[in-house]
N, C-alpha and C positions, 0 to 999 in steps of 0.2 A: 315536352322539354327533353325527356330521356332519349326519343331518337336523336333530334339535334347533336350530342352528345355523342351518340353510339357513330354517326356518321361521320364524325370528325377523321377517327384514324381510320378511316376507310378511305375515307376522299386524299389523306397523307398518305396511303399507303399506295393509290392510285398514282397520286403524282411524283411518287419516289423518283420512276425512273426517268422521270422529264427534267429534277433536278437535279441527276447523276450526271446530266450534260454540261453542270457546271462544276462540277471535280475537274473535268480532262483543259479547265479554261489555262494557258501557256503553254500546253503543248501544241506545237504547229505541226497542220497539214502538211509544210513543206517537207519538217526536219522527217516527219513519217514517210515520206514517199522516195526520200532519199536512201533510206534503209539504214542498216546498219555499219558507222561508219568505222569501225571495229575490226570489219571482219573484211569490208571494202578494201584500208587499207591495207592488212594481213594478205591480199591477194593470194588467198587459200593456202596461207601458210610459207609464201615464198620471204613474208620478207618479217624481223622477229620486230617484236612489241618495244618501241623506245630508241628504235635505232635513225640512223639521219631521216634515210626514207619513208621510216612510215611517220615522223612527226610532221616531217613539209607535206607528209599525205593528209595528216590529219587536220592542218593550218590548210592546204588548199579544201579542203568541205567544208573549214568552219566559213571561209571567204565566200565561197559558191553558195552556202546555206545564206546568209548574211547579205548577200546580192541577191538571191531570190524573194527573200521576207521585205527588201527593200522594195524591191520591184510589186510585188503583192503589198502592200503597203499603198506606194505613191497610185497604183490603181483605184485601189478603194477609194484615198483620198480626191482623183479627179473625178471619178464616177459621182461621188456623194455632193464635190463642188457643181458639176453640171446640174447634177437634178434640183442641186437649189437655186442656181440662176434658170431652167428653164424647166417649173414645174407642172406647166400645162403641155411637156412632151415625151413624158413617161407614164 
């Protein structure tokens, strides 16, 4: 009975880091690959933080961002409708 026991926070500490993958759950692939939209529109300092241009900069990546997650989205959703209508061709 006392292994049983001893094994326990081993096999928890084993699967620690396969549950770490569910901390990072709302952040999107996309908003990561877009980079930092920060410093994007700063365009290396040409243009200052709060002024016309870098707010319609920051409103055009939130739209781009927002049109890509849509698009990844309506994929998943057709991908997952097909394989249930046609489950003997996957």
């Amino acid at each position: 009975m006392r292994s049983i026991s001893a094994r326990a926070p081993l096999a928890l500490l084993l699967a620690l880091p396969l549950l770490a993958g569910c901390l990072e759950r709302g952040r999107s692939p996309i908003a990561e690959s877009m980079g930092d939209d920060d410093q994007y529109c700063q365009a290396g300092g040409k243009v200052a933080v709060g002024s016309p241009d870098y707010v319609a900069c920051r409103k055009d990546r939130d739209v781009q961002r927002q049109n890509a997650e849509a698009r990844t989205d309506r994929r998943q959703r057709d991908l997952g409708e097909y394989m249930m209508n046609n489950p003997d061709r996957h």
